[in-house]
N, C-alpha and C positions, 0 to 999 in steps of 0.2 A: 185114648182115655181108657181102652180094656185093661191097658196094664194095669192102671190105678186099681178099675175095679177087682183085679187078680189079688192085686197087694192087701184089699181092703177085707178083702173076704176069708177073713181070719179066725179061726175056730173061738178067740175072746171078744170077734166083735157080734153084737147079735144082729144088727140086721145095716146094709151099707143104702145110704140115697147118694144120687148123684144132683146134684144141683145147676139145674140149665135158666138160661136168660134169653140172649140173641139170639143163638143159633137152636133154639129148644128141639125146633120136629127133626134138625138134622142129628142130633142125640139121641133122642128119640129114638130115629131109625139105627143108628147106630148101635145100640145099646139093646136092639128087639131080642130077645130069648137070653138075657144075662139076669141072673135072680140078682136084682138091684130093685130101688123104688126112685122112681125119675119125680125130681121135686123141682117145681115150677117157681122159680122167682120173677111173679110177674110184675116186680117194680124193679128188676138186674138195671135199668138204665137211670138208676137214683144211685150208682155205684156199688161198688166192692161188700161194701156193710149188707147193702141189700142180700146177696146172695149167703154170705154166712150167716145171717140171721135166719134165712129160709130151712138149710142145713139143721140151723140149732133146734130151729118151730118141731121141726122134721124128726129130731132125735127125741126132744121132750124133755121136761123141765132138774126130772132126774135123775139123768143119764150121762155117762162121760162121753167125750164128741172127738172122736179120731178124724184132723184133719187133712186131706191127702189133696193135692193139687193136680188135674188133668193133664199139665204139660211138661209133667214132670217123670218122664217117662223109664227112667235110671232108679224109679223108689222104687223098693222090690220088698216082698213077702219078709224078708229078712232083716230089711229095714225095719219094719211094720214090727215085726218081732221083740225087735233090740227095743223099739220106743215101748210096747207093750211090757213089756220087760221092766222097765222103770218106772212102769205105774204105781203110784201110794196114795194113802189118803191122806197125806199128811201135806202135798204138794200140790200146786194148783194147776202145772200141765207139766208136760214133758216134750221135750224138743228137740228134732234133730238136728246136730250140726253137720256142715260138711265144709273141709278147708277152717275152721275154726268160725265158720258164721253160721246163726241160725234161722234155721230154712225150715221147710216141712218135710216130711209127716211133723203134725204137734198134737196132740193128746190133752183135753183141755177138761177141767173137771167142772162138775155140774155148781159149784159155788162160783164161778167166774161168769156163769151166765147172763148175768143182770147188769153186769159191765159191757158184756159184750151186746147184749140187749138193747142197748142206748147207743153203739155207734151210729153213726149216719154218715155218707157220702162213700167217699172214692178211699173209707179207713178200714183196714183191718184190723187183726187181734193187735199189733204190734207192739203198739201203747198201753193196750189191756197187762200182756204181758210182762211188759217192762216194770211195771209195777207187782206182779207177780210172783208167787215162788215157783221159779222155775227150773227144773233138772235138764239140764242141756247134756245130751248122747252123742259122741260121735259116730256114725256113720259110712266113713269115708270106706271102709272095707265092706259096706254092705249094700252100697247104693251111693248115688249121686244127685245133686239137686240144679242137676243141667236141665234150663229150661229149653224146650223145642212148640214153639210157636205156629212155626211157616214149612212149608213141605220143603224147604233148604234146609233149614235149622236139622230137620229129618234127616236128609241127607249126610249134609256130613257131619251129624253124629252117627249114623253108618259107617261111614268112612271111615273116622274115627277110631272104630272097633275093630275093621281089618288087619 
């Protein structure tokens, strides 16, 4: 999850939360001396909605909301950049792709918030989105949107890089 917070900590973001649920105090410990703000989502087991609402509570009503995922460990400061990069106000996020699908980082602007405001359960942005003006970035030379879960997954995506 340090990568994330490396990636996130970007001279145009002003300040980065990380958003814990289950494993909070092992975050927590994890995350002790990284200038982050560790944001509690004490309803994370009412689903996925729960924790990015926490995020949004967390950023505040009139703020764009950089969203970076913890197991995403291939997004990198340059990714962050490129999606940075394509921020306007004319749009209502920005999204990275990778392989032509879009994944995260996504960049979401503070007019989207009231939609996103009202999900509930096991939903994310996805549907907010789809309905959205969205600028989709590729990515593919600047990061990856390989998920690593489990200390295998870890593994060999090591291996991988050898």
């Amino acid at each position: 999850m340090l990568h994330a917070v490396r990636a996130a900590q970007h001279p145009a973001v002003s300040r980065v939360g990380v958003v814990v649920g289950a494993h909070a105090g092992e975050v927590r410990e994890a995350l002790e001396g990284a200038q982050v703000t560790v944001v509690a989502a004490t309803d994370w087991a009412d689903g996925l909605a729960a924790s990015l609402k926490a995020g949004l509570r967390y950023a505040g009503p009139d703020a764009s909301v950089l969203v970076l995922l913890a197991d995403m460990p291939e997004v990198t400061r340059a990714t962050v950049d490129r999606i940075l990069a394509h921020r306007h106000e004319d749009v209502d996020a920005v999204r990275a792709t990778f392989g032509g699908r879009a994944a995260h980082p996504v960049l979401l602007h503070p007019r989207l918030l009231p939609a996103l405001e009202a999900l509930t359960g096991d939903r994310g942005a996805a549907g907010v989105l789809a309905e959205a003006d969205v600028v989709l970035v590729a990515c593919d030379d600047v990061g990856s949107d390989r998920d690593v879960d489990t200390p295998t997954d870890l593994r060999a995506m090591s291996q991988r890089r050898r």
